[in-house]
N, C-alpha and C positions, 0 to 999 in steps of 0.2 A: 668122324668120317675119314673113310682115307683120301687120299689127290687125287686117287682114279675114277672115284665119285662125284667127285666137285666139279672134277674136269668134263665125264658124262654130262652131272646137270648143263652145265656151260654150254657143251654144244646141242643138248635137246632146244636150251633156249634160244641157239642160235639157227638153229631147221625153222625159225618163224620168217627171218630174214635169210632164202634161201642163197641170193647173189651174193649177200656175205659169207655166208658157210661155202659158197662156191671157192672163193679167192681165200679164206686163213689158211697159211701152214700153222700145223700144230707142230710144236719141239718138248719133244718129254726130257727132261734130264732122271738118268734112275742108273743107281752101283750097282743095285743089287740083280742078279738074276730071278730070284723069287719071286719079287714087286713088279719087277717088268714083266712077268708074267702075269701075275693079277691085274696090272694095268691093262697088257692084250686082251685080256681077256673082258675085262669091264667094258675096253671101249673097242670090243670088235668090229661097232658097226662102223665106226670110222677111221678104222686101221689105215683105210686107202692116204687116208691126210695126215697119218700121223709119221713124223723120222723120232727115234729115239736117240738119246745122246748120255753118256758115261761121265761126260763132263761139262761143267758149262764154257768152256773154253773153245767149243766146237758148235754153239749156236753161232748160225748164221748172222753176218752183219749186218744186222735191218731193225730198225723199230720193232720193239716188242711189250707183248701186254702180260706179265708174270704172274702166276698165280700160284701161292704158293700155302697150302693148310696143313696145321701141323707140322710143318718141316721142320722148323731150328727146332721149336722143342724135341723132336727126336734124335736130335746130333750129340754126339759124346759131349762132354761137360768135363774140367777138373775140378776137383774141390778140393779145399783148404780148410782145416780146424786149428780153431788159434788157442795157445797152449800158456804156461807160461815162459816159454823158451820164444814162441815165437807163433804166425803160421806153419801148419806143418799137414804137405799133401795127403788127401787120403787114397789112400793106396788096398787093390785087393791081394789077400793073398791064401794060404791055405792053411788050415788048422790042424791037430795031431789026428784027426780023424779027414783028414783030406777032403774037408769042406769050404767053399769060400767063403771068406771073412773079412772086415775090412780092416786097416790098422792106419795108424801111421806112420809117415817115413819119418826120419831118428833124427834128421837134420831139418829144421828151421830153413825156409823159402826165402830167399834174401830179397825178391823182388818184391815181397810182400812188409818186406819191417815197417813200411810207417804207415801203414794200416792198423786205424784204432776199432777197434770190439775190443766187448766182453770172452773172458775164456769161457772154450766150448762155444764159440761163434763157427757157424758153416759160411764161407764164400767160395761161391760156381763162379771159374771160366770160361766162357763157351769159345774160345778162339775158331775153332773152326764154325763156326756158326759168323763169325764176326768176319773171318776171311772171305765165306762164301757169298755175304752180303756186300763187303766191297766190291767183288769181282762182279757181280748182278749190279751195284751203281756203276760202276764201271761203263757195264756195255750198255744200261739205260744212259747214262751220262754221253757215251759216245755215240750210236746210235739213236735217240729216243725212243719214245715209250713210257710208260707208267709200271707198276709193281704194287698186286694188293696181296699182303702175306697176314693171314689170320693164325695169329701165336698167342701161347700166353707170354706175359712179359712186363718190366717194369723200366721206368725212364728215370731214378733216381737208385745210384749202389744200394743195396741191400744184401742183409745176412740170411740166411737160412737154407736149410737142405732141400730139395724140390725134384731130386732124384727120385724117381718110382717107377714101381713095375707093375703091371698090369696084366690078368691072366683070366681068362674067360668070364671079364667084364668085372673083376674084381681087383683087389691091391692086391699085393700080394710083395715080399722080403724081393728087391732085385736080383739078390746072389743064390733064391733058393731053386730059380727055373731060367738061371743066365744062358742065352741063345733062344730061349720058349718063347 
């Protein structure tokens, strides 16, 4: 489901208590132009209550109730193949027939040497996922409020690729429909 859904349901189920749905501001955060269109669009009939925002750094200083589905797992990710030289980033690049491909880069990740796997082990960085969650404790921390974010995700390191792409409700190679 996308956020402009969940967000909908949320206020269908908030028109039961109308004096509450009187008083929320709603704060969309969204980059893209695309999605904030799908957003306007999903949630026209509440347009009047909604302000959009580019960044979270531009929500308002108030108590907030964060709702967030699906988000970190769509945030870029790097990933690491451990070799015997070392970790080493993977990296896209293009092939002799000018297709993307993925490879690795030729030098060894020094922030990763004393990470122990098996060769041919995958480890994901989500840093910007991990920034954008500080910056969210942040303003829950300083303002109050609560934050319910439905991801998938795991609470102990782990190996493996988790990288996919998805294409009219199927899998599908991430490099072979990149921007689709």
């Amino acid at each position: 489901r996308r956020s402009s859904d969940l967000m909908a349901d949320a206020l269908r189920v908030l028109k039961i208590v109308p004096s509450f749905l009187d008083t929320v501001e709603i704060h969309l955060v969204e980059t893209s132009p695309v999605l904030r269109a799908a957003q306007e669009k999903s949630l026209a009939g509440f347009k009047d209550k909604i302000t959009w925002h580019v960044s979270i750094d531009t929500l308002p200083a108030k108590p907030a109730l964060i709702l967030a589905n699906e988000f970190f797992d769509a945030l870029p990710i790097r990933q690491f193949q451990k070799e015997a030289q070392g970790w080493h980033e993977r990296l896209v690049g293009l092939d002799e027939d000018n297709r993307l491909v993925l490879g690795l880069a030729a030098d060894p990740t020094a922030e990763l040497a004393a990470l122990k796997a098996d060769e041919g082990s995958v480890y994901e960085q989500a840093r910007i996922g991990a920034t954008i969650m500080r910056s969210l404790a942040r303003h829950l921390r300083s303002y109050g409020g609560v934050m319910l974010a439905v991801d998938y995700g795991y609470t102990k390191r782990a190996f493996g690729d988790t990288w996919q792409a998805l294409y009219r409700h199927a899998s599908v190679d991430p490099l072979t429909r990149a921007g689709e």
